[in-house]
Structure formats: structure tokens, C-alpha cells
C-alpha positions as CSV (number, residue, x, y, z in Angstrom):
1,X,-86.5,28.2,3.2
2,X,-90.2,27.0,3.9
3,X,-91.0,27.8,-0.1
4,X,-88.2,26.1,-1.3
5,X,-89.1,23.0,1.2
6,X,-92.7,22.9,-0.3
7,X,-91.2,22.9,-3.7
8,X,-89.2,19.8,-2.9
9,X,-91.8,18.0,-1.3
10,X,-93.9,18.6,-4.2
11,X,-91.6,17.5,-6.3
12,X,-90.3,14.3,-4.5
13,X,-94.4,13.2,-4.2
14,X,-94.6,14.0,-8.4
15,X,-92.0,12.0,-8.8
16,X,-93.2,9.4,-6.4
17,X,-96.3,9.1,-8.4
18,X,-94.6,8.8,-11.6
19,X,-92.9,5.5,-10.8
20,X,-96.4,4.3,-9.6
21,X,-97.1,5.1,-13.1
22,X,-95.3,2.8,-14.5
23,X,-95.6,0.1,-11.8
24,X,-92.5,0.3,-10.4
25,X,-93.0,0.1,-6.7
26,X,-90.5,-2.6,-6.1
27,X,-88.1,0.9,-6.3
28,X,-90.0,3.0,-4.1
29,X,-89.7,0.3,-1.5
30,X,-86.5,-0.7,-2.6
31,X,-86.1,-4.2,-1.0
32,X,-85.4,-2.2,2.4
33,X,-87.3,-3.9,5.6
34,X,-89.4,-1.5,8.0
35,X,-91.4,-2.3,11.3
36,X,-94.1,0.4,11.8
37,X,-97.2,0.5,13.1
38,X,-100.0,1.8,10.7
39,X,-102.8,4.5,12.1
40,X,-106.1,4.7,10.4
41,X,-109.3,6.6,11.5
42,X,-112.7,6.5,9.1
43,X,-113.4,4.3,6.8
44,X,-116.0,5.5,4.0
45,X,-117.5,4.8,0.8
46,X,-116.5,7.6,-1.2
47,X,-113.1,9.1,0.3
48,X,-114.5,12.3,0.9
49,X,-112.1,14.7,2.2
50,X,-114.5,17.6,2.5
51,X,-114.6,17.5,6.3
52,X,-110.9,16.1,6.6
53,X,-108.3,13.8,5.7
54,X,-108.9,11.0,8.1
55,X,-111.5,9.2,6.4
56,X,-110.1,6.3,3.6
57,X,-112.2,5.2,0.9
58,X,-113.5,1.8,1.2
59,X,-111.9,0.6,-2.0
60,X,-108.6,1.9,-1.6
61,X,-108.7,0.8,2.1
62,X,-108.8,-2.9,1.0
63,X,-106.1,-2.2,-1.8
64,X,-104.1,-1.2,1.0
65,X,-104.1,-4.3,3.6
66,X,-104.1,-6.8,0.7
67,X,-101.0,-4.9,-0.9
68,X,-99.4,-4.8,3.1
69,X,-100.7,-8.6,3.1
70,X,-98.6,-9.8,0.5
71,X,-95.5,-7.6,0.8
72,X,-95.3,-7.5,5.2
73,X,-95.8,-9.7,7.8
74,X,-98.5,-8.2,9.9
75,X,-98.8,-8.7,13.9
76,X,-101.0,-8.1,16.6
77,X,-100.0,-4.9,18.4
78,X,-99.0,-7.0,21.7
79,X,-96.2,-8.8,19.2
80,X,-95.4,-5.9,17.8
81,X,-94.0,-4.7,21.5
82,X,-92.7,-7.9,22.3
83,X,-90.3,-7.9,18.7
84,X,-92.0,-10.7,17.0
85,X,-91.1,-9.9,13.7
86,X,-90.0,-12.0,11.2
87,X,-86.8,-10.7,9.8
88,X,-87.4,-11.6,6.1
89,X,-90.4,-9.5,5.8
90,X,-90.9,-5.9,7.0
91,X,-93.2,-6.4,10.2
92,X,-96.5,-4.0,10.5
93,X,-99.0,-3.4,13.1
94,X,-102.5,-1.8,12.6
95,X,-104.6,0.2,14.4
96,X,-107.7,2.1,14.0
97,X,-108.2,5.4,16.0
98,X,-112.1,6.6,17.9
99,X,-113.9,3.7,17.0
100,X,-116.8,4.9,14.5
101,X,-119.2,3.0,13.1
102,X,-117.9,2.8,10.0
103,X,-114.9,0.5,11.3
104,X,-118.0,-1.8,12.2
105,X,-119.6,-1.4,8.5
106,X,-116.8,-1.4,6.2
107,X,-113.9,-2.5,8.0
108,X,-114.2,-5.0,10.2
109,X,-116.0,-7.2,8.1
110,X,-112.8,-6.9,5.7
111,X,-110.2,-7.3,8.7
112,X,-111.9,-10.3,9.7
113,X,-112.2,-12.3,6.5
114,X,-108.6,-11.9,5.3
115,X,-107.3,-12.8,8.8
116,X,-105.6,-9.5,9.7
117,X,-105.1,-8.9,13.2
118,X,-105.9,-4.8,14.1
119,X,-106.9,-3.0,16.8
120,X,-109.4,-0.6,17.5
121,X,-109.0,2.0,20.3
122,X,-112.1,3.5,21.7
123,X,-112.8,5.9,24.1
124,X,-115.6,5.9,26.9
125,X,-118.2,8.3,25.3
126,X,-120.4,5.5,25.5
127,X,-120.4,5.7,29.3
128,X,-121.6,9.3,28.8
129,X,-124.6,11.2,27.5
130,X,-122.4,12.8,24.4
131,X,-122.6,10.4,21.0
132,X,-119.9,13.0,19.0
133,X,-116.3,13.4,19.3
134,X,-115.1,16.8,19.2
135,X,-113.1,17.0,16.3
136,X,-115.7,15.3,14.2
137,X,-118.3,17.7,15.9
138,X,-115.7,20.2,14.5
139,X,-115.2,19.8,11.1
140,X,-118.6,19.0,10.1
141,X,-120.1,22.3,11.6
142,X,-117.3,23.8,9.8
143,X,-118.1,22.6,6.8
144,X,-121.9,23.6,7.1
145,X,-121.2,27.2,9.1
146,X,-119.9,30.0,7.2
147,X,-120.8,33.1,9.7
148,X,-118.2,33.8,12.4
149,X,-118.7,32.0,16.0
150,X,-117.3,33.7,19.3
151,X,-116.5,31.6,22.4
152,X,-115.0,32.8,25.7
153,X,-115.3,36.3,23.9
154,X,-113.1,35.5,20.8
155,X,-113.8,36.4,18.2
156,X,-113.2,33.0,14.9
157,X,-113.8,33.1,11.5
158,X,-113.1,31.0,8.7
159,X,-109.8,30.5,7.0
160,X,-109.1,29.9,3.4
161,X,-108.7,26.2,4.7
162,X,-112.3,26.1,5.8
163,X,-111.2,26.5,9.4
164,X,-112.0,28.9,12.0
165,X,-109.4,30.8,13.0
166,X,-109.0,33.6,15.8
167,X,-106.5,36.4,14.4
168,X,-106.4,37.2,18.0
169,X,-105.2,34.3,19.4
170,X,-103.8,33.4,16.0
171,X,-104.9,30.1,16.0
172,X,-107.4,28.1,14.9
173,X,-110.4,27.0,17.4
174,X,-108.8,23.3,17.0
175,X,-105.6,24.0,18.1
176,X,-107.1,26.0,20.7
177,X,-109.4,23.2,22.2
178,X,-105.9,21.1,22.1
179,X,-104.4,23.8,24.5
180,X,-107.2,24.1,26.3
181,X,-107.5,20.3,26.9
182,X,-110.5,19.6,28.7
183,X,-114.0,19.0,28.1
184,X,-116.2,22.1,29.3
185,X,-114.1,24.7,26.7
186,X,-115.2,21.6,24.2
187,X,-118.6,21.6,25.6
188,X,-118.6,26.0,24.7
189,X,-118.1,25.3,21.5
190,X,-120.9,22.9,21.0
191,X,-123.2,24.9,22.4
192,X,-122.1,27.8,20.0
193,X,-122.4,26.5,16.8
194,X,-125.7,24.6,17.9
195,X,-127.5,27.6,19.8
196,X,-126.2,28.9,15.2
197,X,-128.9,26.0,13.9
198,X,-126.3,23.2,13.3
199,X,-127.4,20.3,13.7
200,X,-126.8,17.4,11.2
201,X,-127.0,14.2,13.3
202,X,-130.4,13.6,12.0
203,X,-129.0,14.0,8.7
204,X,-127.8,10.1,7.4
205,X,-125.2,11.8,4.7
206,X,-123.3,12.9,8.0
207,X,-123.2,9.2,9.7
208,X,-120.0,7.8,8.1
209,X,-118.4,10.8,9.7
210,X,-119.1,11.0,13.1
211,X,-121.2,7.9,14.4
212,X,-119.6,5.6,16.5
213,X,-120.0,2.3,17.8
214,X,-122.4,0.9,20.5
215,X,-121.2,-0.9,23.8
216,X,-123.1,-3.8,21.9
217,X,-121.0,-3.4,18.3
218,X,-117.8,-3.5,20.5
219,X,-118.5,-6.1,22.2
220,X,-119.3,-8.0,19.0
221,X,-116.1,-6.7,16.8
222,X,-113.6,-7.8,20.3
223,X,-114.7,-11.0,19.9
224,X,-113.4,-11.6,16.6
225,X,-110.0,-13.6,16.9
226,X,-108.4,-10.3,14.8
227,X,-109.8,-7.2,16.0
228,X,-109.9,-6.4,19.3
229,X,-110.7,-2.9,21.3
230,X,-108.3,-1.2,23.5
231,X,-108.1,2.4,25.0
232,X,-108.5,5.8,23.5
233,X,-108.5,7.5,26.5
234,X,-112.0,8.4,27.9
235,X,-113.2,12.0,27.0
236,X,-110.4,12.6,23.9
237,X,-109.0,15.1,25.8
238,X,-105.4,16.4,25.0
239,X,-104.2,14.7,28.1
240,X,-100.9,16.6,28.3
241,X,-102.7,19.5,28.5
242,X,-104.8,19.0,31.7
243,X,-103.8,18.4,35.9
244,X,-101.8,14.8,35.8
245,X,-104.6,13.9,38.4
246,X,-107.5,14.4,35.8
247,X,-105.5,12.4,33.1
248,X,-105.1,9.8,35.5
249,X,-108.5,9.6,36.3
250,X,-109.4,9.5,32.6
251,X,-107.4,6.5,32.2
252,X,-108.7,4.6,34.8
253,X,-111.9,5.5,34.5
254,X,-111.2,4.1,30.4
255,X,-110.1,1.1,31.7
256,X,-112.9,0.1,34.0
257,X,-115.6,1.3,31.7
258,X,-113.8,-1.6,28.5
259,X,-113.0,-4.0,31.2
260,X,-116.5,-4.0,32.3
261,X,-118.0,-4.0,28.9
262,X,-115.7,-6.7,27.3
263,X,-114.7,-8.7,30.5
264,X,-111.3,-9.2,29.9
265,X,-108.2,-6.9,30.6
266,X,-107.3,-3.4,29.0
267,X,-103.3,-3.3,28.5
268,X,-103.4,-1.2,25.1
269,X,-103.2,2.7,25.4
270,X,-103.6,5.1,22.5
271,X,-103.4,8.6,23.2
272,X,-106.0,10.7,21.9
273,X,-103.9,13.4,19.4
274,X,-100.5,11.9,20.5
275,X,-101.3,13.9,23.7
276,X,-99.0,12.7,26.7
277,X,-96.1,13.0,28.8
278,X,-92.7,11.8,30.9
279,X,-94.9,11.6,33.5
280,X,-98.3,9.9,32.1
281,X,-96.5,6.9,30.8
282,X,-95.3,6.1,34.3
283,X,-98.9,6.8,35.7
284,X,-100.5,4.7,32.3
285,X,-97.7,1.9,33.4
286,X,-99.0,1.7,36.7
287,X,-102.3,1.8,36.2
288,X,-101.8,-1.5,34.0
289,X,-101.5,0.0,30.1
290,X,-98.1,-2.4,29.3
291,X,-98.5,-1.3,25.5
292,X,-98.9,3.2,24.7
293,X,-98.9,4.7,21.1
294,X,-98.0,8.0,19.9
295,X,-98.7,8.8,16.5
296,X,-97.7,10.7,13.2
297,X,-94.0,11.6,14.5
298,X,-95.1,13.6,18.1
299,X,-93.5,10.9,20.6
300,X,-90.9,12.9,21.9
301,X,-87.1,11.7,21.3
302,X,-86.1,11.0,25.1
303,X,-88.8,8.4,24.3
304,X,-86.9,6.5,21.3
305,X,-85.5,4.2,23.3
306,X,-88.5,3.5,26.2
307,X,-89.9,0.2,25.2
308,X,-93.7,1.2,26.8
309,X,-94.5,3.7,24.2
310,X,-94.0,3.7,20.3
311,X,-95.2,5.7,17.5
312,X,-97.2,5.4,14.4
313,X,-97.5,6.2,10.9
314,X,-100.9,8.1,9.8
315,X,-102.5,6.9,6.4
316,X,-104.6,9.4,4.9
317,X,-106.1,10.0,1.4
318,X,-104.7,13.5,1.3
319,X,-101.7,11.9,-0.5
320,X,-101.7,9.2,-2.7
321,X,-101.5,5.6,-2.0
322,X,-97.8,5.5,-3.2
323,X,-96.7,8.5,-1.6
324,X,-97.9,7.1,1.4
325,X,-96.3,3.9,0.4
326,X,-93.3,5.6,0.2
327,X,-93.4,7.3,4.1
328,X,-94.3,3.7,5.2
329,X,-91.0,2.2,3.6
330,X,-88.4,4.8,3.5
């Protein structure tokens, strides 16, 4: 059964590809009108996908928003949640997820000067004396480290996909950090691959992919009229996975730390790996976050209908530009 859904998929995104071909787009979207919200991550110059899929191409990024530009109707996220759509047009939000650098460098500039309204959510690492997220921290030591690594006394070694996985635990150390959900398992597997030699922050080929923004950048890009930051949590923590009470904290403690820094008031929640629950929305309500995102298909279906949380639509480079197309539309 899973073979034979591969062999569709592979199929459908062939054939996907082959109307792109011969221009014929207008079928793939096929006159049908969507309202989605859009997630992006990185934005590079060469669409490298040797460390992951979340980083877009310059080039290709800019393809993308003027082709949404002149086909959609694109809104803030805050009109988005309040059904300002106009019903002629399919109605698109976007967002940007972690807040690196490159948003500043390649993005923003581009956001800005074709008037597209975006927001960035950003967590509060800037607060702290870590500069890395972890799953950036992740996949480039993965990349560079080939011997296995043992935290917490399991054994992980790489995977045909680059990864390192514990046959153990049978899973890979990313899903396990997930599970785990807080930050001193995360802070263990720093220490492990660094106490290996791994360190590439003074490398500049390595920037694009894990840098982010200063409190001074951010500042800066929320004063644009079209981008503006919001929440991304405070640690990127798998918040569903730890105490309500330290989830809570993170989000206040978010809050405070963009409220400070921008002097004006956070109402925009993203949660870091779609991470959340029944119970955090309420808490995320009260503490004053009128707008929460989900992403890539994990808000849960009791949540269809509650009108404080939506979810979004990943683009990544690990499928083509009309195949993406395609998921946006269909």
C-alpha cells in the first residue's frame, strides 16, 4: 500500500511538471479560488538543500511572490483572520518562520519594494546567550560529522538520509529532541557534537544557514509598513511536549522580550514545529496571542472550525515550483 502510494505521488508530481512544461498552469490551478497561508524559512543564494529543504533560492523565491502577486490577492496575516479576502481572487497570507539573517539580506529588501505584506516570527534567542537554533545546529553538524554520537547513553548513527538515527529508540535524534521538548536534552546534544570538533560558526559558507537576526535588524525590518515580527515562541521548544506551566512561561516571556524590543504589541503566535495543544491556545488567548499558526497539515481537526488558530502551507525546494503550485491551489 505505501509502495503503491509513492508510485502515485510520483507519478501525479511527473505529470504535474509536464504541464509546466508546456506552460499550462492555468490547468493546474484550474480557475479554482484558495485562501492559504504560505510558510517559508531560509532564503539563500543558491538553493542548497544539502543541510535541508527549508532554505529557497533567492531567484526562485522572487519568481514565487511576483507569480502569487499577479494571480492572488495577498493580506496581512491580521486580515487574513478577520476574512478580508477579496472573493474574485484566491486570498494568501505570508509568513516566514525563525527569523535568520537571510530574511534581512535577501528577503526583506524584496518584500518591501514590491509592497507585499509578510510576517516574520522570531523567537527570543536573542534575549539569551545561544545565537543557533537547534535544528539548524542539527543539520549542519550532520552534514559535517560522519562518526556516531551518543547522548543520554544512546547510541546514533547516520542514516542513508544523512540523519542520525538510534536503532534503539528507532528514531532519529530530531524526532527525539521533539519528544523530549525542552532545552537541556538540546543543550546535550550540543555539547556532544562540539566536545567531536564541530564548529562552523566561524566558517562564512555556513551563515545563510543558521545566522539570525539582531534585536537591531528586527527592529529595523518591523518598521517597514509590510513586514512586521511576531512570535515564534521563545526557546523553539516543541511546546506540546513540555509542563503547560513552562509553555506558558515561554510565551510570555516571548511576548515581553518583542514588546520591549519593538514597543508595540505582540498578538501573532507561530508555534515552533506546529507544536501545541487544546489547552495552549486557551492559555496563548489569554495571554494576548489573538492570531496562532499551525503549519504543514499538523493542526489537529477538532481545531478546523476554532477561529484562533489556522494552519499553513510549507514551500520548499524539495519539489518543484509547480508541484508546489499545485498543493497551494488544489
Amino acid at each position: 500500500m505505501q509502495l503503491q502510494k509513492r508510485i502515485s505521488n510520483k507519478l501525479r508530481r511527473t505529470l504535474v511538471d509536464t504541464l509546466s512544461f508546456f506552460k499550462l498552469e492555468s490547468i493546474i490551478i484550474g480557475g479554482k479560488k484558495v485562501n492559504k497561508i504560505i510558510m517559508y524559512h531560509g532564503v539563500d543564494l543558491h538553493e542548497t538543500k544539502l543541510f535541508n529543504s527549508r532554505f529557497i533560492g533567492l531567484d526562485n523565491f522572487k519568481k514565487q511572490i511576483l507569480f502569487l502577486k499577479k494571480h492572488t490577492n495577498i493580506i496581512s496575516l491580521q486580515d487574513f483572520f478577520e476574512e478580508k479576502f477579496d472573493p474574485k481572487k484566491s486570498n494568501i497570507a505570508i509568513t516566514f518562520d525563525d527569523g535568520f539573517l537571510n530574511n534581512y539580506k535577501y528577503a526583506v529588501p524584496f518584500l518591501n519594494e514590491q509592497k507585499v505584506p509578510t510576517t516574520i516570527y522570531v523567537t527570543g534567542l536573542n534575549e539569551t546567550q545561544y545565537d543557533i537554533l537547534w535544528p539548524d545546529f542539527l543539520d549542519i553538524s550532520s552534514y559535517i560529522h560522519t562518526e556516531n554520537i551518543k547522548i543520554e547513553e544512546v547510541i546514533y548513527q547516520k542514516n542513508t538520509q544523512g540523519k542520525y538515527f538510534s536503532s534503539e529508540l528507532n528514531k532519529t535524534l530530531n524526532e527525539v529532541i521533539k519528544l523530549k521538548g525542552n532545552y537541556e536534552f538540546k543543550l546535550k546534544v550540543f555539547s556532544e557534537f562540539e566536545n567531536k570538533g564541530i564548529n562552523f560558526k566561524e566558517n562564512n559558507n555556513y551563515f545563510d544557514y543558521w545566522k539570525l537576526m539582531s534585536n537591531e535588524q528586527l527592529i529595523e525590518v518591523d518598521k517597514s509598513p509590510y513586514v512586521k515580527i511576531e512570535s515564534h515562541a521563545y526557546w523553539h521548544n516543541n511546546l506540546a511536549n513540555i509542563p503547560l506551566i513552562e509553555a506558558e512561561k515561554e510565551l510570555i516571556d516571548s511576548k515581553n522580550y518583542l514588546e520591549n524590543l519593538l514597543q508595540r504589541e505582540i498578538t501573532e503566535l507561530a508555534y515552533p514545529d506546529s507544536s501545541y495543544s487544546r489547552e495552549l491556545i486557551k492559555v496563548a488567548e489569554k495571554i494576548g496571542y489573538k492570531y496562532q499558526l499551525a503549519a504543514d497539515g499538523y493542526r489537529f481537526d477538532d481545531d478546523f472550525y476554532d477561529s484562533r488558530i489556522m494552519d499553513r502551507i510549507g514551500l520548499y525546494p524539495s519539489v518543484s515550483w509547480c508541484n508546489q503550485m499545485y498543493t497551494l491551489f488544489k
